[in-house]
C-alpha positions as CSV (number, residue, x, y, z in Angstrom):
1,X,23.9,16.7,89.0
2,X,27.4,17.1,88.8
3,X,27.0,17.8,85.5
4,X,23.4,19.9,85.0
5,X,24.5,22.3,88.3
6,X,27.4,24.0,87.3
7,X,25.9,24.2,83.7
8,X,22.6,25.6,85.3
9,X,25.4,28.5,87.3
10,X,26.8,29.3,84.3
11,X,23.4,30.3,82.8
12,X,22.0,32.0,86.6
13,X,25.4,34.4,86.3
14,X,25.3,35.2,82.7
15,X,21.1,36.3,83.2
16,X,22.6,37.8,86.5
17,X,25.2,39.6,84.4
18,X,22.7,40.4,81.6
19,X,19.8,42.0,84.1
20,X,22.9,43.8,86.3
21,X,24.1,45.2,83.0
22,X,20.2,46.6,81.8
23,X,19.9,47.6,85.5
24,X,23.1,49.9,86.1
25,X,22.4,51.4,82.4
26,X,18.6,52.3,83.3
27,X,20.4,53.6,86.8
28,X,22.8,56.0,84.7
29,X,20.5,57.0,82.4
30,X,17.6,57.9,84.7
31,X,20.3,60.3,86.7
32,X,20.9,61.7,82.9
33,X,18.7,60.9,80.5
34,X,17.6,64.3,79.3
35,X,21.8,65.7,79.8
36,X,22.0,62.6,77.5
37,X,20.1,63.9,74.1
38,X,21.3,67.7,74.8
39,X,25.0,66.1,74.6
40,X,24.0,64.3,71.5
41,X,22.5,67.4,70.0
42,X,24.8,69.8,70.2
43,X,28.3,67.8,70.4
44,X,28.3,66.9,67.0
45,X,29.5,69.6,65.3
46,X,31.7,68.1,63.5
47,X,33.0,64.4,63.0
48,X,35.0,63.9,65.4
49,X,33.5,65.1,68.1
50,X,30.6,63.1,66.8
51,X,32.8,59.9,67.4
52,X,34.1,61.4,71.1
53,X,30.1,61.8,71.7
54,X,29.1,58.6,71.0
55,X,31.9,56.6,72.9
56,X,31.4,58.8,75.7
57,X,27.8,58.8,76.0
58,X,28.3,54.4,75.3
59,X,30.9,54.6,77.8
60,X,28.7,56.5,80.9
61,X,25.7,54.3,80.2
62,X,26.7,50.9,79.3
63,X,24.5,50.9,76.6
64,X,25.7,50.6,73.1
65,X,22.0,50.2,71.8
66,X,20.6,53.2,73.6
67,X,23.0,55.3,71.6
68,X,22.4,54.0,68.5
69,X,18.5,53.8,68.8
70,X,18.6,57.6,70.4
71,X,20.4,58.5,67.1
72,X,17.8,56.8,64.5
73,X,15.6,58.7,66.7
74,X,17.5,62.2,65.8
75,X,18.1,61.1,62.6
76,X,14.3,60.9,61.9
77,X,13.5,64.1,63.9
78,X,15.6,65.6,61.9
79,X,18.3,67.0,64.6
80,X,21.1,64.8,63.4
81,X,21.9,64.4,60.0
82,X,22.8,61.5,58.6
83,X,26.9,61.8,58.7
84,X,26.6,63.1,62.2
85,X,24.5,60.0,63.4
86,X,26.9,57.9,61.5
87,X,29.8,59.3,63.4
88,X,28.0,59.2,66.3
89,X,27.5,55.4,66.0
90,X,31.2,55.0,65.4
91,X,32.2,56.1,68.5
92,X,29.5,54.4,70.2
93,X,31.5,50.9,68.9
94,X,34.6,52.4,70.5
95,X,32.6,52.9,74.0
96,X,31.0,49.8,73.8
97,X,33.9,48.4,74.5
98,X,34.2,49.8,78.4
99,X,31.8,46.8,79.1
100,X,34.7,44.3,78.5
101,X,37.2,46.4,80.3
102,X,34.7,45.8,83.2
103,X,34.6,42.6,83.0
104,X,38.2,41.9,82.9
105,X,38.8,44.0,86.1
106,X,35.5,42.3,87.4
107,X,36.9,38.8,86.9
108,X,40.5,40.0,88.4
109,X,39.5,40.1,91.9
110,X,37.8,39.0,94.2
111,X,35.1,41.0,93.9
112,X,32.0,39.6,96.9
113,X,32.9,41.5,100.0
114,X,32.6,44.9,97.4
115,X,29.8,43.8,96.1
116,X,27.5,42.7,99.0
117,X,28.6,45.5,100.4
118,X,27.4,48.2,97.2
119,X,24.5,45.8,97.9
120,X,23.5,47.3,101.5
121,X,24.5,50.5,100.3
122,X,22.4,50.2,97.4
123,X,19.1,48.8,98.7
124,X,19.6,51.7,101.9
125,X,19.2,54.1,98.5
126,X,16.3,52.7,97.3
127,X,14.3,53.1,99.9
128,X,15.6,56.6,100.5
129,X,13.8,57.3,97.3
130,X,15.5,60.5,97.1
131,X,18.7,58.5,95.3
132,X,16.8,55.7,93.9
133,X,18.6,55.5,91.0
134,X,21.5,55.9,92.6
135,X,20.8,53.2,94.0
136,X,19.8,51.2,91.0
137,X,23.0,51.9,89.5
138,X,25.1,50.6,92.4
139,X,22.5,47.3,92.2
140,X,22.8,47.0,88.9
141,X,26.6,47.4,89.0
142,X,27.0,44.8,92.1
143,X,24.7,42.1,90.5
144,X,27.0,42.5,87.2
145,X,30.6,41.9,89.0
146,X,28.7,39.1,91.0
147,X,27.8,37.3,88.0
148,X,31.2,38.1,86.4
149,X,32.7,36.2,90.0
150,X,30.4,33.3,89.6
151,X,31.4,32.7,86.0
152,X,35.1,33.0,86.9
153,X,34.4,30.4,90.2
154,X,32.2,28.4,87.8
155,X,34.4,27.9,84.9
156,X,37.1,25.8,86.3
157,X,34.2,23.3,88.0
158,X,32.5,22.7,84.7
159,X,33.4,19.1,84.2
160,X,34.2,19.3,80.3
161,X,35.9,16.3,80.2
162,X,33.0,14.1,81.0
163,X,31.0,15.7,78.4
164,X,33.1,14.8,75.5
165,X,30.6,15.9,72.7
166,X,31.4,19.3,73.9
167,X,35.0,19.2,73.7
168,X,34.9,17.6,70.5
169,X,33.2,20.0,69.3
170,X,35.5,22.7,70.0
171,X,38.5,20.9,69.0
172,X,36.9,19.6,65.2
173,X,35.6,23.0,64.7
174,X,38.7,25.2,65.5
175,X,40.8,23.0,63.1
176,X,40.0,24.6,59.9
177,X,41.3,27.8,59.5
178,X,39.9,30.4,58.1
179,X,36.5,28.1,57.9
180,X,36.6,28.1,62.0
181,X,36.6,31.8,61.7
182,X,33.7,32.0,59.4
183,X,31.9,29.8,61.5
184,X,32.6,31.2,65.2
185,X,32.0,34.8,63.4
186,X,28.3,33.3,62.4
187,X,27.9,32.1,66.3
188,X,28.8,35.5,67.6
189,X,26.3,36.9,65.5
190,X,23.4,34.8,65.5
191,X,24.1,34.5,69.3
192,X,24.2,38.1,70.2
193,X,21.3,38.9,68.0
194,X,19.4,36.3,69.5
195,X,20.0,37.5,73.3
196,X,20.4,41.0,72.3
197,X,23.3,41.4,74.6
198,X,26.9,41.8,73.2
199,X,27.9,41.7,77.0
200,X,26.6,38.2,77.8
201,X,28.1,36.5,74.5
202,X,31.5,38.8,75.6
203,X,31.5,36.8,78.9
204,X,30.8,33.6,78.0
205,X,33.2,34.2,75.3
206,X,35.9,35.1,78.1
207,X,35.1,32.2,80.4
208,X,35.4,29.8,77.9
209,X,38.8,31.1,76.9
210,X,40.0,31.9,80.3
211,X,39.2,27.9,81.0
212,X,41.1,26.8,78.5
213,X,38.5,25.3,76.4
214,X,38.2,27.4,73.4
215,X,41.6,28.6,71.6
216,X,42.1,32.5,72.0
217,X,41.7,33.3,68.3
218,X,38.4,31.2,68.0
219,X,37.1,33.6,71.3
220,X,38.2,36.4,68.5
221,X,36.0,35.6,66.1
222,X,32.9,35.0,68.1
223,X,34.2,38.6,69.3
224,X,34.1,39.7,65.8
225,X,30.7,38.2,65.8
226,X,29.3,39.7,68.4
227,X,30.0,43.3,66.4
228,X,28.1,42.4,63.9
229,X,25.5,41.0,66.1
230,X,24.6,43.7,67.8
231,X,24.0,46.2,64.7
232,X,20.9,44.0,64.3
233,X,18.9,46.1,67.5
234,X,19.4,49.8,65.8
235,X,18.2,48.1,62.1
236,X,15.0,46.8,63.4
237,X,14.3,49.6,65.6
238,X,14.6,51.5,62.3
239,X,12.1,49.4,60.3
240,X,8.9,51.5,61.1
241,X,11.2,54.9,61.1
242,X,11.6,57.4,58.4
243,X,14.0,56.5,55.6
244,X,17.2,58.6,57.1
245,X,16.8,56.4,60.2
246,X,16.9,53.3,58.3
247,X,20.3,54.7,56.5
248,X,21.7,55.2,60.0
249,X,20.8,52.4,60.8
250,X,22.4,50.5,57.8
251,X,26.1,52.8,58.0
252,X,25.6,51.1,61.7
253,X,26.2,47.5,59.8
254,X,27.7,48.4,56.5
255,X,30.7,50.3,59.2
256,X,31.2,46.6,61.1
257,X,30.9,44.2,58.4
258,X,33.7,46.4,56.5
259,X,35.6,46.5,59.7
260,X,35.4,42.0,59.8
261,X,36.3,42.3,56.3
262,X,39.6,43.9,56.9
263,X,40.8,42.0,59.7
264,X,40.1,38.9,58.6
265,X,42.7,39.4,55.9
266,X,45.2,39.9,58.2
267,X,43.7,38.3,61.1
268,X,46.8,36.3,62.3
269,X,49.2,38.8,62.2
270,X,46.9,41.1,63.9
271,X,45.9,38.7,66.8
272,X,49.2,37.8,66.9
273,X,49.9,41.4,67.6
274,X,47.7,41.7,70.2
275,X,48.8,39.0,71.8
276,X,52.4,40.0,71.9
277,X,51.2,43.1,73.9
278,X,50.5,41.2,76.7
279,X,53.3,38.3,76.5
280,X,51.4,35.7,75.2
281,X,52.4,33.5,72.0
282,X,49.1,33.2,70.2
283,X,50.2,29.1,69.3
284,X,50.8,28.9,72.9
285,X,48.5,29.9,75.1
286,X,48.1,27.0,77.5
287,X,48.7,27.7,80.9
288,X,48.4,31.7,80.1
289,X,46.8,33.7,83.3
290,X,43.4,33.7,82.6
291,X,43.0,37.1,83.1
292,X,45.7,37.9,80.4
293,X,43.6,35.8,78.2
294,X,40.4,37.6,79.3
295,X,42.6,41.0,78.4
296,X,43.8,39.8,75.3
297,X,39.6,39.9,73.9
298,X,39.3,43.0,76.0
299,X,42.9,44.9,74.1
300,X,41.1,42.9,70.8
301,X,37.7,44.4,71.1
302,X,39.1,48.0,71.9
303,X,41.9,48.0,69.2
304,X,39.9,46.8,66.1
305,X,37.2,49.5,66.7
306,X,39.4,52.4,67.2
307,X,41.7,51.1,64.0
308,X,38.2,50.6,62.1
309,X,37.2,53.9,63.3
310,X,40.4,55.7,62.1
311,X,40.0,54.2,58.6
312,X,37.0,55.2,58.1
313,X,36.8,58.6,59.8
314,X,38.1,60.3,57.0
315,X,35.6,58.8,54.8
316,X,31.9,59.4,56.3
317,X,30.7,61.2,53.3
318,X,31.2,58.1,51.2
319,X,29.8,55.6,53.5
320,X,26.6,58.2,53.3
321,X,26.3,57.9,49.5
322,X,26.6,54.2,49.5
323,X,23.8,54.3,52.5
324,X,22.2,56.6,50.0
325,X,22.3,53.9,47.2
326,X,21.2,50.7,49.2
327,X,18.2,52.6,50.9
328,X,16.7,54.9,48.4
329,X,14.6,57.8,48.4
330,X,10.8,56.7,47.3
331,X,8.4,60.0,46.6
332,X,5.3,59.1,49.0
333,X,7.6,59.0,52.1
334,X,8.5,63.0,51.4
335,X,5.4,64.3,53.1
336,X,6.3,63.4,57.2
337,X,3.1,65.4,58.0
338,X,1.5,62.5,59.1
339,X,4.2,60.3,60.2
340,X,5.6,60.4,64.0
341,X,9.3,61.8,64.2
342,X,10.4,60.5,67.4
343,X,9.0,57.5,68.6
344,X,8.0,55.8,65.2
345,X,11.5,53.5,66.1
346,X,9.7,52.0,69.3
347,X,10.8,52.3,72.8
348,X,14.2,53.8,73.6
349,X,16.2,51.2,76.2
350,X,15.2,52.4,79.3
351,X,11.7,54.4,80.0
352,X,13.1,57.6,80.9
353,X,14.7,58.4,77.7
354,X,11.3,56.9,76.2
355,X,9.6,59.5,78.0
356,X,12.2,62.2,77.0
357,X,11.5,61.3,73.3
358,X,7.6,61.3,74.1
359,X,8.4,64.9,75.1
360,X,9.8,65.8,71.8
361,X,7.0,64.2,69.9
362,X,4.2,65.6,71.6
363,X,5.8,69.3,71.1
364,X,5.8,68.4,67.2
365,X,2.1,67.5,67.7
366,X,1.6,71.2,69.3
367,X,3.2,72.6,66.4
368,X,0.9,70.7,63.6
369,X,-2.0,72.5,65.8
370,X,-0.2,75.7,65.5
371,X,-0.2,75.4,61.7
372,X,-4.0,74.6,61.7
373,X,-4.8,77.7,63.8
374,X,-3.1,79.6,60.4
375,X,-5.3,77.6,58.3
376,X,-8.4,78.5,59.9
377,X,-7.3,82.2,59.9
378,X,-6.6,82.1,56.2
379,X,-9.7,80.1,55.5
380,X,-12.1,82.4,57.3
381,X,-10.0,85.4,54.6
382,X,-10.4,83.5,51.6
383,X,-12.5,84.4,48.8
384,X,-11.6,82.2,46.4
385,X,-13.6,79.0,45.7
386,X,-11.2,77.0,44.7
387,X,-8.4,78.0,47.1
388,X,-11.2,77.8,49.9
389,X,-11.8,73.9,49.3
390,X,-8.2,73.3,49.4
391,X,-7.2,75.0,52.4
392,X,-10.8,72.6,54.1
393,X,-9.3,69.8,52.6
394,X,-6.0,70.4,54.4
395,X,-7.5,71.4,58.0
396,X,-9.2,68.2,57.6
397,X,-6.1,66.3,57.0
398,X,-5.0,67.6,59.7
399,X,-7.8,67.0,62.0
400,X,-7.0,63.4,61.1
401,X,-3.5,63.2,62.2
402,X,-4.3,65.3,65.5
403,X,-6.8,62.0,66.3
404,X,-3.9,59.5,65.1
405,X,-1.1,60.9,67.0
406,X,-3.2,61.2,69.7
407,X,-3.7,57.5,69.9
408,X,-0.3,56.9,69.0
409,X,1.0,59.0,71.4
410,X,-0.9,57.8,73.9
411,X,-0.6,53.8,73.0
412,X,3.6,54.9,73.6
413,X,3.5,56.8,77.1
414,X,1.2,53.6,78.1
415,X,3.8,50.8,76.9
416,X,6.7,53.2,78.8
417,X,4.2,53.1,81.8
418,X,4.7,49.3,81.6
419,X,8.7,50.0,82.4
420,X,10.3,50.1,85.4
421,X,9.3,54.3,86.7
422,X,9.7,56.5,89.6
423,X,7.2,57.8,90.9
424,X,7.5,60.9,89.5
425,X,8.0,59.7,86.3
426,X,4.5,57.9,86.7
427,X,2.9,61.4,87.9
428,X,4.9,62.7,84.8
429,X,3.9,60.3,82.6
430,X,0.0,60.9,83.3
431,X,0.5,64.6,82.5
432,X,1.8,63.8,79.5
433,X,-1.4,62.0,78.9
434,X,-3.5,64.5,79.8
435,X,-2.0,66.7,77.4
436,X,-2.0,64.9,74.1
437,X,-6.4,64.6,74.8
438,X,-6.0,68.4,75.2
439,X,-3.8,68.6,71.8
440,X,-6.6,66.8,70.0
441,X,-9.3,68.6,71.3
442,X,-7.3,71.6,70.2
443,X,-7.2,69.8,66.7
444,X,-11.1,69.1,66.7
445,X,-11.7,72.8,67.8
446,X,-9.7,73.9,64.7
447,X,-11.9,71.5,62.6
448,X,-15.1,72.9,64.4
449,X,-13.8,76.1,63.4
450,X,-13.6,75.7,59.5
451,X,-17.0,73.3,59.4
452,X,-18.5,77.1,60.7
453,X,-16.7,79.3,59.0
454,X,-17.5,76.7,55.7
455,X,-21.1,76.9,56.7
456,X,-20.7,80.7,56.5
457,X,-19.3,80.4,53.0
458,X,-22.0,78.6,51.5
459,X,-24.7,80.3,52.9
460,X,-23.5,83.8,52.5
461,X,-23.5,85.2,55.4
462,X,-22.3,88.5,55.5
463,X,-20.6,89.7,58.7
464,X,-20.6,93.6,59.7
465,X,-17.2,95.4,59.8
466,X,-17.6,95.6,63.5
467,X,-18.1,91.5,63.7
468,X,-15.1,90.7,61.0
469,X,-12.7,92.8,63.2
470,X,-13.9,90.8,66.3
471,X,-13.5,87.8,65.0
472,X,-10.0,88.4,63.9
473,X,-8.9,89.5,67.2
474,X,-10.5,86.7,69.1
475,X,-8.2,84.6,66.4
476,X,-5.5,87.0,67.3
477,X,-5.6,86.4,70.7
478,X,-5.9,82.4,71.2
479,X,-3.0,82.4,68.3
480,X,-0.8,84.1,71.0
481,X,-1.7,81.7,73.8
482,X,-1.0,79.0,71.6
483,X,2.7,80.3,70.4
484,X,2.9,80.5,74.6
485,X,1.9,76.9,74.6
486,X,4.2,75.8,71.8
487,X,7.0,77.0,73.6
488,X,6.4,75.9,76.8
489,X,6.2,72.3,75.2
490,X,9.3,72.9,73.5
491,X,11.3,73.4,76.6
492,X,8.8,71.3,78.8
493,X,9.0,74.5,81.4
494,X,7.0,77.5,82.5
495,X,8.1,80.2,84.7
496,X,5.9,81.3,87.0
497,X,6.1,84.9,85.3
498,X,5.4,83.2,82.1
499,X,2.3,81.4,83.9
500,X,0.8,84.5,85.3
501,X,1.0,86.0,81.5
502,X,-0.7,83.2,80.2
503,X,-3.6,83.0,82.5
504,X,-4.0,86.8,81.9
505,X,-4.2,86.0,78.0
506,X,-6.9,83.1,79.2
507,X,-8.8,85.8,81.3
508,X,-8.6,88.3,78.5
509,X,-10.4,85.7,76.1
510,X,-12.8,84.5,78.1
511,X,-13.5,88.3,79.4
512,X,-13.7,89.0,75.6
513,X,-16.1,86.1,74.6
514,X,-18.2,87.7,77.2
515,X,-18.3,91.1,75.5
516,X,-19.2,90.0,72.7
517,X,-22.1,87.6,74.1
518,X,-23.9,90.7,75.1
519,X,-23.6,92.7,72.7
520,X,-24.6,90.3,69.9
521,X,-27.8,89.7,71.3
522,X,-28.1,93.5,71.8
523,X,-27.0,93.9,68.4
524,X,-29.3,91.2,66.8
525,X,-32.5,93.0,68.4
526,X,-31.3,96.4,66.9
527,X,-31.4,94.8,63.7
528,X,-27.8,95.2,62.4
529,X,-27.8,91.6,61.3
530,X,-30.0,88.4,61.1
531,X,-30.6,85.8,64.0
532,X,-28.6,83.3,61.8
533,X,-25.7,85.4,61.0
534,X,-25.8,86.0,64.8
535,X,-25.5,82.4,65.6
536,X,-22.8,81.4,63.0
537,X,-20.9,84.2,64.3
538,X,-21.1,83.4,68.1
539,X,-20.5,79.8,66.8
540,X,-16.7,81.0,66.0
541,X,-16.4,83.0,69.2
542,X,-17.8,80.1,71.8
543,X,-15.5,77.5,69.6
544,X,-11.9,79.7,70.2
545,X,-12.7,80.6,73.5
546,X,-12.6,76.6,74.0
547,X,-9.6,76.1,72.7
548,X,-8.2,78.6,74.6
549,X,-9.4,76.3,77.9
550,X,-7.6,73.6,76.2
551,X,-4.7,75.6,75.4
552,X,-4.2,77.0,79.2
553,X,-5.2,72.8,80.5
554,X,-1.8,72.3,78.7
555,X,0.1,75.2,80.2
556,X,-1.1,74.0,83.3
557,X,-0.1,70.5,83.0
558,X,3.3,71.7,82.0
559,X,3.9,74.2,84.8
560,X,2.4,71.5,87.1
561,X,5.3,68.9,85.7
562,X,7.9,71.8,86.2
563,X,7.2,72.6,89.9
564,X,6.7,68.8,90.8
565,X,10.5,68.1,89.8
């Protein structure tokens, strides 16, 4: 036991580090997750304050990968282009590493009667549920410093010299020069790939340097390691995304693995250098503070991303065309019609900026109805045979993606429901729901539309001048409330004036569709046209006036998620 329990501490206060770390960044994010993806959207106008976004945005939420996944995301929306996402994920490296800054203060003091304390405070919040993620931040900050103070406690009690496989280890393997550094880089990697969490391999990486037991520059290369490491998250998140996301995703990599290639050829001098900063002889490091030692991979981490930032800076538009060459174009994935452009890369890192990007998506899925609103109107117009069948052929391509975004859509907001969400969220999340059914029965109205406008086509049927003009403004009309809708989805918000417009436009159509109800019968027993053409024409009237009830169910879900904020 006096072995297994202080091993079995070491891995309770890294998990306790790793959940404290998810914890405070879901915290931080929920207080400003949609300030987060305006930021990113309009900060980046030009590369540099692409790289201050990133580190800043990495910086306030703790999150390296929700930067980087947010910006495949607006990569493959189409709101970033490529060379601002990569300069974007260049400053994220340079925020990322706040985290170890953390954790050297963390490991500095005594840090339990704070922490218990933010504990108290904390759980006080939660149950407030007016600062609940407040209060999850201070939680999630509290458990991270305690695990930090357990590791430092821990360290020293580890009993390494009774398990002398261990230590042999270390001292065979950091005895071959550059080879060590190879290897430790490969452990880094694999390591932080295979938790996912840069910050967990930084502080074990810390505590075994601190306690003496790996050499400062081996702790180095696992840090170098560990950069490399984490690019892995943002390339598989971009496996199922659109091909710019991928190339983000791969200037993510191709920026760190040129980074470890220059250092390592000066890597010596350069820890050496860093090491001097702080007093220490980098051949000499026995006895050294701990916390210097713990500073020195902090000032390490810091440096090289900020020096592998300013190299490369000045040459974003290069690293583009060499993303460019290893990730080409292929022609079938040029039409996105029927591809999702927000959450095709999987869930963000927390739910709340999932839901955010759900958002986003679901207005695109308004939109593609919008366009097949204009294809109805120009089919029920066309004359042309051969035109006609084409512009069919498209509303019924389209009627097919309305029913697969729909499920897709839906599939998403129902894994983000499986996250950790407010209350509200859940209420907002359940709107959202409701919408995308009302989105695809907008889609299948469409469809309806053009199978009886087709029907009209084929068989001839003449309309009057009288039912021709009707028929356009009905068209007119719900192509108005749906411009209203569009809107409203694009800015997820209704004012109440805007509301009150739209339910005018809805009382105007139905008010309308009764109009017309009456007088075709009255016209149909005057003669002026057949009972068929009748039918087929009252077939198009019924089918808009239900999609305008879909159309206002979405406004009202909207304004409903407005006023419940």
């Amino acid at each position: 036991m006096e072995i297994v329990l202080p091993i079995i501490i070491l891995i309770g206060s890294v998990a306790m580090l790793m959940y404290g770390m998810k914890v405070m960044s879901e915290g931080l994010q929920k207080m400003a997750g949609s300030k987060l993806s305006n930021v990113l959207g309009t900060m980046t106008t030009n590369r540099f304050m692409g790289v201050l976004t990133g580190a800043g945005i990495t910086a306030a939420v703790q999150s390296s990968t929700a930067t980087t996944v947010m910006t495949v995301s607006f990569v493959s929306a189409g709101i970033l282009s490529l060379a601002q996402a990569i300069s974007v994920i260049m400053g994220a490296n340079i925020g990322t590493t706040f985290t170890a800054w953390i954790m050297v203060l963390g490991g500095g003091f005594d840090m339990k009667l704070v922490v218990y304390s933010a504990i108290v405070l904390a759980v006080a919040l939660i149950y407030s549920k007016k600062k609940a993620n407040i209060g999850d931040f201070l939680i999630g900050l509290s458990l991270l410093l305690l695990g930090l103070t357990t590791l430092k406690e821990n360290a020293n009690n580890i009993p390494f010299d009774e398990m002398q496989a261990v230590t042999d280890f270390f001292v065979a393997t950091s005895s071959w020069g550059y080879g060590s550094y190879f290897l430790y880089l490969l452990v880094g990697g694999v390591l932080t790939f295979a938790v996912q969490s840069s910050a967990a391999i930084m502080a074990i990486t810390m505590t075994l340097c601190s306690a003496g037991i790996l050499p400062i520059d081996m702790g180095i290369a696992l840090v170098l390691g560990e950069n490399i490491g984490t690019t892995i998250t943002s390339n598989i998140v971009a496996l199922s995304a659109s091909v710019q996301a991928r190339r983000a995703a791969a200037a993510h990599l191709v920026f760190n693995l040129f980074g470890v290639v220059w250092v390592l050829c000066i890597f010596r001098p350069f820890v050496s250098m860093v090491c001097s900063w702080w007093g220490v002889d980098l051949d000499s490091t026995a006895g050294v503070d701990p916390i210097k030692l713990s500073a020195i991979l902090a000032t390490f981490h810091t440096t090289f991303n900020v020096i592998n930032t300013c190299i490369l800076i000045g040459f974003i538009k290069w690293l583009e065309k060499l993303v460019i060459l290893i990730i080409p174009s292929k022609p079938e994935q040029k039409d996105t019609d029927s591809q999702l452009r927000f959450i095709s890369g999987g869930l963000m890192s927390t739910s709340e900026l999932s839901i955010l990007q759900a958002w986003k998506e679901i207005h695109v899925f308004a939109v593609r109805t919008q366009r097949m609103v204009g294809m109805v109107h120009d089919l029920f117009n066309e004359q042309d045979e051969a035109q006609f069948t084409k512009i069919f052929s498209r509303i019924e391509k389209y009627e097919g993606i309305c029913d697969r975004m729909e499920y897709e859509i839906a599939q998403y907001l129902n894994n983000v429901a499986d996250g950790r969400l407010s209350d509200q969220s859940k209420r907002e999340v359940h709107k959202m729901l409701r919408i995308v059914s009302e989105l695809e029965s907008v889609g299948d109205a469409n469809y309806n539309l053009s199978r009886h406008i087709r029907h009209k086509h084929e068989n001839n049927v003449q309309y009057t001048e009288y039912q021709e003009k009707n028929v356009e403004m009905m068209m007119y009309l719900v192509s108005g409330a749906e411009a209203k809708m569009v809107e409203a989805l694009e800015h997820v918000n209704i004012s109440e004036d805007d509301f009150h417009e739209m339910t005018n436009m809805e009382n105007e159509i139905n008010n309308f569709r009764d109009e017309l109800k009456m007088q075709n019968m009255q016209h149909i027993t005057e003669k002026e046209y057949d009972y068929s053409t009748g039918v087929n024409y009252m077939d198009i009237i019924l089918e808009l006036e239900k999609m305008g009830d879909y159309i206002i169910n979405v406004e009202e879900a909207v304004y409903e998620h407005k006023h419940d904020k």
